[in-house]
C-alpha positions as CSV (number, residue, x, y, z in Angstrom):
1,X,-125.0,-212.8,-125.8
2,X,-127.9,-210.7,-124.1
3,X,-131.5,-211.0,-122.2
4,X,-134.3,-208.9,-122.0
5,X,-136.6,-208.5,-118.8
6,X,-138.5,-205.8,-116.8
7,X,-136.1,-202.8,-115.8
8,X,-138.5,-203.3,-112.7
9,X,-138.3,-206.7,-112.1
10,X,-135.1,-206.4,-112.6
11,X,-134.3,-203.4,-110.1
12,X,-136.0,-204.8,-107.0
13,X,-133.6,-208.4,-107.1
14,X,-131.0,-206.1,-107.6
15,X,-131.9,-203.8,-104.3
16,X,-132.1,-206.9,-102.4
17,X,-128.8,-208.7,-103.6
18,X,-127.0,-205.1,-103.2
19,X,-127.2,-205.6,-99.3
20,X,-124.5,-208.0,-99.4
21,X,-121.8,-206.0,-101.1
22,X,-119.6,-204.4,-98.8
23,X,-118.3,-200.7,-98.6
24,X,-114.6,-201.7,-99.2
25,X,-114.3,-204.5,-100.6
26,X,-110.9,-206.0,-101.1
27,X,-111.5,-207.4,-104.6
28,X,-112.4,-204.9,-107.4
29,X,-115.2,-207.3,-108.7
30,X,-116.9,-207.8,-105.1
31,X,-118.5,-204.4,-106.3
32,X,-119.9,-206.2,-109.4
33,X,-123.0,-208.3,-109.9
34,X,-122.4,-211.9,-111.0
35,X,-125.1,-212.5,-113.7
36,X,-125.3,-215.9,-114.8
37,X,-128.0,-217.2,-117.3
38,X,-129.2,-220.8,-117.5
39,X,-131.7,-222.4,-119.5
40,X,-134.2,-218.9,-120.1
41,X,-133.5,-217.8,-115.9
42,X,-131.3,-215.2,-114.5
43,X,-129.0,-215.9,-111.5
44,X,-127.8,-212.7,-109.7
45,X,-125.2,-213.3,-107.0
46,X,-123.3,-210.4,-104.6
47,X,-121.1,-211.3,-101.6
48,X,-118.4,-209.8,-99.4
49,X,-117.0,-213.3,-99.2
50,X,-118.7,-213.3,-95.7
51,X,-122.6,-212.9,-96.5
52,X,-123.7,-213.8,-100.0
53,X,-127.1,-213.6,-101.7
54,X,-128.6,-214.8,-104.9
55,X,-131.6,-214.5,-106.2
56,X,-133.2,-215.6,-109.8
57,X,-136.1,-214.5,-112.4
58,X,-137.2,-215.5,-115.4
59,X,-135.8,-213.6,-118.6
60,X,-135.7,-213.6,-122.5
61,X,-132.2,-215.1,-123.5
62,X,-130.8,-216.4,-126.9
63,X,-127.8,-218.1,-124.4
64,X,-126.1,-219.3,-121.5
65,X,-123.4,-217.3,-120.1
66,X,-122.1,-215.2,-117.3
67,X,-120.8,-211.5,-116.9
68,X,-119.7,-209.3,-113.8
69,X,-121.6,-206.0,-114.1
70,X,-120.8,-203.1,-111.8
71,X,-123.1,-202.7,-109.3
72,X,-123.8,-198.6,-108.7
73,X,-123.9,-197.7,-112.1
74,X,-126.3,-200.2,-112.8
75,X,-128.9,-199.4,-109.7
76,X,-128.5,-196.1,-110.9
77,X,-129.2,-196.6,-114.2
78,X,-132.5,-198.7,-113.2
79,X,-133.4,-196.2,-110.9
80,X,-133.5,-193.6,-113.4
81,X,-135.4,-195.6,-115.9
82,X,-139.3,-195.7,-115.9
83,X,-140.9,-199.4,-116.1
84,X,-140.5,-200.7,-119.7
85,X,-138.1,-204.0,-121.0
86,X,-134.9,-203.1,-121.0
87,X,-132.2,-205.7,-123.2
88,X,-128.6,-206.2,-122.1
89,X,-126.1,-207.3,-124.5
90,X,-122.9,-209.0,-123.3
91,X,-119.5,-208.5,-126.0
92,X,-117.7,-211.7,-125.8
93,X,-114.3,-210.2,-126.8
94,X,-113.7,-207.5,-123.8
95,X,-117.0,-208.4,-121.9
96,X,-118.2,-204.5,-122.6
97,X,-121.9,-204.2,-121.6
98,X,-124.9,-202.1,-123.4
99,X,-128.0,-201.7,-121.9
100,X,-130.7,-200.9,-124.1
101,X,-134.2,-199.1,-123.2
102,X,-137.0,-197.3,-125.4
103,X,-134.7,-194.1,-124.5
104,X,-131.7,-195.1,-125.8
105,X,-128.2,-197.1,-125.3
106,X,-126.1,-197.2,-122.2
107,X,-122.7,-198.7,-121.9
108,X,-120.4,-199.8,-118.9
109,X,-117.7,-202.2,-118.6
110,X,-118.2,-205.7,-117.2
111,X,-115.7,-208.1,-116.3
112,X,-115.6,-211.9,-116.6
113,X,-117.5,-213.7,-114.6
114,X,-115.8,-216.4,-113.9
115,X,-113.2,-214.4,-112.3
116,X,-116.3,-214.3,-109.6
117,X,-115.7,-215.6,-106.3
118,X,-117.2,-219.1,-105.7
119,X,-120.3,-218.9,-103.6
120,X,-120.2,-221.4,-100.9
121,X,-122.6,-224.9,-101.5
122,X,-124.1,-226.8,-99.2
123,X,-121.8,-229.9,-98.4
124,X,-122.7,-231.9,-95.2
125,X,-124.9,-229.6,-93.7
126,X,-127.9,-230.4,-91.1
127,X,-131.5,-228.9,-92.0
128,X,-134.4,-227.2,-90.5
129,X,-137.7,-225.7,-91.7
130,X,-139.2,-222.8,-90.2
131,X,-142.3,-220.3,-91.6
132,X,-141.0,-217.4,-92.1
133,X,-143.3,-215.0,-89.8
134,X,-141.6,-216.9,-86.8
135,X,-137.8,-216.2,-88.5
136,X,-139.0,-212.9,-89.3
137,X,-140.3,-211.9,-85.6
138,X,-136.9,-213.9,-84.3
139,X,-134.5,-211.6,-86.3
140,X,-137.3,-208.0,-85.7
141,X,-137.1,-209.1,-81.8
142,X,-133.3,-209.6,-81.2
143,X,-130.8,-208.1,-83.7
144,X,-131.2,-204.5,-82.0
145,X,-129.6,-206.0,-78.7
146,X,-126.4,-207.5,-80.5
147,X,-123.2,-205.9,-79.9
148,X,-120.6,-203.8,-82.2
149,X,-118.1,-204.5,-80.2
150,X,-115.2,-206.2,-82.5
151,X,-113.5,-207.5,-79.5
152,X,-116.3,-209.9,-78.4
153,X,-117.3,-211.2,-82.0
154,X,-119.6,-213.7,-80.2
155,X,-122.0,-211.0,-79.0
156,X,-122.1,-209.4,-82.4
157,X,-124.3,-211.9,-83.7
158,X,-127.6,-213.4,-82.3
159,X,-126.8,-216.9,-81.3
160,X,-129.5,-219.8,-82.9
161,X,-129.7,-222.8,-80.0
162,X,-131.5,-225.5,-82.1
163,X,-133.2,-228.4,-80.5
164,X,-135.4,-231.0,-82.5
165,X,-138.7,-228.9,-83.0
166,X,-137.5,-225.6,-81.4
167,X,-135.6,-222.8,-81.7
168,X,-134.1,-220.4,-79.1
169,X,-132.7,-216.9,-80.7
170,X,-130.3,-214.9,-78.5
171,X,-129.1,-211.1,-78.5
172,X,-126.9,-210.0,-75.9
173,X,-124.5,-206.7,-75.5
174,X,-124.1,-207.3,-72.0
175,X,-126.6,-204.1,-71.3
176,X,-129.4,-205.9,-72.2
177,X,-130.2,-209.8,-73.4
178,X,-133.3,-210.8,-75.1
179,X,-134.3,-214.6,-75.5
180,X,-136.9,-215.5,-78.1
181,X,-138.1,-219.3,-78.5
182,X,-140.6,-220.8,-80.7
183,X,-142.0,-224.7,-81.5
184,X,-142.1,-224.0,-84.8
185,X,-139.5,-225.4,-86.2
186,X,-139.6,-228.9,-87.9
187,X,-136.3,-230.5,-87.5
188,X,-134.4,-233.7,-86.5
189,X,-131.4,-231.6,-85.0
190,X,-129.8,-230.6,-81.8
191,X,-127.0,-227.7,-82.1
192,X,-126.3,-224.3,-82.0
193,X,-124.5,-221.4,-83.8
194,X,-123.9,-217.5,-84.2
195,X,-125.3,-216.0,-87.6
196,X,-123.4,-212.5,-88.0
197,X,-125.6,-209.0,-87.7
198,X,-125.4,-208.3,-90.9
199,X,-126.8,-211.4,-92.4
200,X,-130.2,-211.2,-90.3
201,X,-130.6,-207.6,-91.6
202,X,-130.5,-208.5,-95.4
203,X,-132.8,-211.4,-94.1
204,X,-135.3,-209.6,-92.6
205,X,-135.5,-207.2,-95.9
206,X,-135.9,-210.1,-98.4
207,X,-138.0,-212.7,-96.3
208,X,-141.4,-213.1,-97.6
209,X,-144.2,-212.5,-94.4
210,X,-145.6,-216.4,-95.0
211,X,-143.8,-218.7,-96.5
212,X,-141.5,-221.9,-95.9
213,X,-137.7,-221.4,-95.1
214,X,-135.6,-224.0,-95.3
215,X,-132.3,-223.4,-92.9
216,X,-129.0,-225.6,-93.4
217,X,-126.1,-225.2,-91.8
218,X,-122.5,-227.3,-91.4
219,X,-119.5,-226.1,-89.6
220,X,-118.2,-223.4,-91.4
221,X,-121.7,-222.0,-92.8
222,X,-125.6,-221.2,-92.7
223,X,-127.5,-221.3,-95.7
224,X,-131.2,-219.6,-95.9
225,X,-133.4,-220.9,-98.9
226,X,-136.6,-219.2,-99.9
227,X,-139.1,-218.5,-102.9
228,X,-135.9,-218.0,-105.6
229,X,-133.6,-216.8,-103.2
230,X,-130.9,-218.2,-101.2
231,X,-128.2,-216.4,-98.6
232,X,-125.7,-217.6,-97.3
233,X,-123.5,-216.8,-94.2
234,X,-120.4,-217.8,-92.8
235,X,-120.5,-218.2,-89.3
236,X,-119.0,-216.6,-86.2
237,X,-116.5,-218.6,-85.1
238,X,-116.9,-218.1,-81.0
239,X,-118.0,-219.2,-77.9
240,X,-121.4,-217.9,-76.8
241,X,-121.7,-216.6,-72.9
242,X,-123.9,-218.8,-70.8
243,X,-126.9,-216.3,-70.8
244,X,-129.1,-218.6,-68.6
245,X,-126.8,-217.6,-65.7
246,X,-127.4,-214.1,-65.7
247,X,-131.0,-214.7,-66.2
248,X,-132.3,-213.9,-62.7
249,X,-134.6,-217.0,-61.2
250,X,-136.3,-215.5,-58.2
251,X,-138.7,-212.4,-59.0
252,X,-140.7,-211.7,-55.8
253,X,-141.7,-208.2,-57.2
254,X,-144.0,-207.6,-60.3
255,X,-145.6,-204.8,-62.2
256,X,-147.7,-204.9,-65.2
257,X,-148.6,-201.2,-67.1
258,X,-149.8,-200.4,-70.6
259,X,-146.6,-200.8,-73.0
260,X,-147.0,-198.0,-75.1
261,X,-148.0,-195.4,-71.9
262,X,-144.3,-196.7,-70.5
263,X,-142.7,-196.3,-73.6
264,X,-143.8,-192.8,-74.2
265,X,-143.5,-191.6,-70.7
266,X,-139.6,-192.8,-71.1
267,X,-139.1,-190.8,-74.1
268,X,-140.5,-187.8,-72.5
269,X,-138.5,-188.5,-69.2
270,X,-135.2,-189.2,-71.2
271,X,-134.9,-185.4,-72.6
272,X,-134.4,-184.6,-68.7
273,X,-131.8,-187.3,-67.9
274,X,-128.1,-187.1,-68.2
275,X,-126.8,-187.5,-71.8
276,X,-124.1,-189.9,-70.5
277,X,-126.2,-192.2,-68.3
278,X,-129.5,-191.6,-70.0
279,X,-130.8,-192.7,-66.1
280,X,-133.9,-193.1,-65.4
281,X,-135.5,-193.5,-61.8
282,X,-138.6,-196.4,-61.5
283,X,-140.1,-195.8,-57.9
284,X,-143.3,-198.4,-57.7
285,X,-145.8,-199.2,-55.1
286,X,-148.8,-200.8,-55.3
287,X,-150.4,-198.2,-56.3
288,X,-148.4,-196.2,-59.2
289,X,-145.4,-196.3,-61.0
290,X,-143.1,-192.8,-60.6
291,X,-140.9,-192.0,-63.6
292,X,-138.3,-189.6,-62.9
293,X,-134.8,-188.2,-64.3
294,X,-132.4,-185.3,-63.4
295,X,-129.4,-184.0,-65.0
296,X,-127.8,-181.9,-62.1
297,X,-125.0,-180.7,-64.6
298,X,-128.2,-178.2,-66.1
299,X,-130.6,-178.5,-63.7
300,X,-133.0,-180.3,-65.4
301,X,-135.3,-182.2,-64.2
302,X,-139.1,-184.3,-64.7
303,X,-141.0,-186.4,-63.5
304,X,-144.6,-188.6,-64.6
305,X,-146.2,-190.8,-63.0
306,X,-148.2,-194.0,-64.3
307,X,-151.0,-196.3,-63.2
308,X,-150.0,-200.1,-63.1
309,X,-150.6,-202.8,-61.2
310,X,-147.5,-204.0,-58.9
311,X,-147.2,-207.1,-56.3
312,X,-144.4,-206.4,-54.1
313,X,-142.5,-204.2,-52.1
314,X,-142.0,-200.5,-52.9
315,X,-138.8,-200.3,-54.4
316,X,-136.8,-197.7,-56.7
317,X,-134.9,-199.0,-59.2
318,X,-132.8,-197.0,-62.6
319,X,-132.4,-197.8,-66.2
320,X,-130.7,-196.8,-69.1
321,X,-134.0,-194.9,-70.9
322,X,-132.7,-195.6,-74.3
323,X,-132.8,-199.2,-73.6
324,X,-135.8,-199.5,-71.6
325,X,-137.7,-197.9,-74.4
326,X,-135.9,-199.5,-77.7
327,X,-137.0,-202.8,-75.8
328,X,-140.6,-201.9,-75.4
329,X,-140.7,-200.5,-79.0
330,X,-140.2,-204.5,-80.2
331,X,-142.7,-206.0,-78.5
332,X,-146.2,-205.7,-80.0
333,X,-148.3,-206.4,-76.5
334,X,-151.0,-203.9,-75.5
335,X,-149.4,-204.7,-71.6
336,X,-145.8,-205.5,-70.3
337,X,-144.8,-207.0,-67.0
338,X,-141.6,-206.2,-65.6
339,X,-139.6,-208.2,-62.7
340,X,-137.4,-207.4,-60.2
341,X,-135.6,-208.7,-57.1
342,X,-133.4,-206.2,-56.1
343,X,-132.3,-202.7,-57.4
344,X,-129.4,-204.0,-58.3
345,X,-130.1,-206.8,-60.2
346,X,-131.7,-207.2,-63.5
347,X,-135.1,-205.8,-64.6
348,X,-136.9,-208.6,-66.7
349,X,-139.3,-207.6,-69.4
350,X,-142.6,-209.5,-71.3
351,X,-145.2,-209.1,-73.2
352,X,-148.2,-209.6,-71.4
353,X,-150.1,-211.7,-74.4
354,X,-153.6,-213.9,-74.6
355,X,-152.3,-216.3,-76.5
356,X,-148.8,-217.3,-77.0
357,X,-148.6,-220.8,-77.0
358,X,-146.1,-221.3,-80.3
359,X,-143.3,-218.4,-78.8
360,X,-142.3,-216.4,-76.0
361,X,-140.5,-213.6,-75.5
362,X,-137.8,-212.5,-73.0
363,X,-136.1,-209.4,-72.5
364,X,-133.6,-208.6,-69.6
365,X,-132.5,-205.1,-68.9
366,X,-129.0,-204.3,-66.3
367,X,-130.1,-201.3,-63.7
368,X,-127.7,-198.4,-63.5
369,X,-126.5,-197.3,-60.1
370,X,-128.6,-195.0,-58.4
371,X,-127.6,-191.4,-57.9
372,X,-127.3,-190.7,-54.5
């Protein structure tokens, strides 16, 4: 039993199926690759029986079988290797692999593969279809605000609010929320569900930048179907907090400033500020914005000041800097507007764009108490 193909071919499905294998898994062969060929193509499967992927290429094959292969000694191996055809031949009797290249003869153990865990199918599941730039700039735009917090699983994935022909993605770590919808979506379906953190990462590595993904989903599962890959997900089994009721309605003061100046001016302030709080002060007027932070434990202490254009009444108003600025550094406006009410309610954040009529963007950030 064996195949031949590209060793580079080969090595970038392998770097993208990798991402689902977990650090400890509980099984032995969860650290394997399944490799199962069919009719002249090459299925490779990895999972954490949570997140699985697999992907599939063409190959040279005299047969259809499957085989386990360890999964670090074979990246390694690939890595090693220059681009040329590599074979791999499969022994029946003890499932012992040799890998053959124009260097020479490598040999590992394998295991059986149908001792593999069963990927999940789709059974009774509801589907969407989405282009993949909007998925992509869904998952880029939200997965930084989830939270690791174990003890609310719900806010440790970003929560998909599906309704006919749009979508609603949601991140929340109860710091900072951010709400992305598009129109895009083609779709006979009204639901919603949590997709895990991890899941969205491996997404967002393998997703091609334009092309059609087609996303199913029942109960227990989501599955993401692409080019010659699919992923599948369990889901988080939780209830999502009503994030509409902390976003604030009533605005009555409004600042718009160049993104990039108020994201650079933060990481500058930040050095000053104190390493617990990372506070930053925001006093605006109608004519500037001051940025300001002190750490009175050292002394330390700066302050900048930026044009912008604000409609309100002065106020002064503190952030978390690290937030503020990971926020700023996902959007891709040239200009952001940010809304208050009071100084102790919550700052909201958007991209101030020309023409966003398929998404929008919303991003909410909690004040920290002002130092006296």
């Amino acid at each position: 039993m064996k195949f031949s193909v590209s060793s580079t071919e080969l090595l970038k499905q392998l770097q993208i199926a990798s991402g689902a294998i977990g650090s400890n898994p509980v099984l032995p062969i969860l650290e394997d690759f399944l490799f199962k060929i069919e009719n002249k193509r090459l299925t490779i499967a990895a999972t954490d029986l949570e997140t699985s992927i697999a992907t599939s290429i063409e190959v040279l094959a005299d047969d259809d079988f499957s085989v386990a292969i360890p999964a670090k000694i074979l990246l390694d191996t690939l890595k090693a290797l220059p681009q040329q055809p590599i074979t791999v031949t499969v022994q029946p009797d003890n499932w012992g692999i040799e890998i053959t290249s124009s260097y020479g003869k490598y040999r590992l153990a394998g295991e059986n593969g149908s001792d593999f865990p069963n990927i999940p199918e789709p059974d009774s599941v509801e589907t969407v279809k989405l282009n993949s730039q909007y998925l992509l700039e869904a998952i880029n735009k939200t997965v930084f605000a989830t939270s690791s917090d174990e003890l609310r699983p719900a806010m440790t994935g970003v929560y998909f609010q599906v309704d006919m022909n749009k979508l609603i993605c949601v991140a929340t770590d109860a710091h900072k929320l951010v709400k992305y919808s598009t129109h895009q979506l083609a779709g006979e379906v009204a639901t919603s569900f949590i997709i895990p953190k991890k899941a969205l990462n491996l997404l967002k590595n393998a997703l091609p930048a334009n092309d059609g993904v087609t996303i199913s989903f029942n109960k227990a599962n989501a599955f993401f179907s692409f080019a010659s890959m699919n992923l599948v997900c369990r889901l988080i089994d939780a209830r999502y907090p009503d994030y509409n009721a902390v976003i604030p309605v009533d605005n009555p003061n409004s600042m718009t400033l160049s993104r990039s100046d108020f994201q650079n001016s933060l990481k500058r302030i930040a050095i000053y500020a104190n390493k617990t709080t990372n506070q930053v002060v925001l006093d605006v007027n109608d004519k500037s914005l001051t940025v300001s932070a002190q750490d009175l434990d050292f002394s330390n202490e700066a302050t900048e000041q930026l044009a912008c254009n604000f409609d309100g009444s002065p106020m002064k108003i503190a952030f978390n800097a690290r937030f503020l600025a990971e926020m700023l550094g996902v959007l891709d406006s040239e200009e952001v507007k940010m809304e208050f009410s009071t100084p102790s309610r919550a700052g909201i954040l958007t991209p101030v764009e020309e023409n966003s009529n398929d998404r929008e963007i919303l991003m909410l950030v909690m004040p920290v108490m002002l130092n006296n």
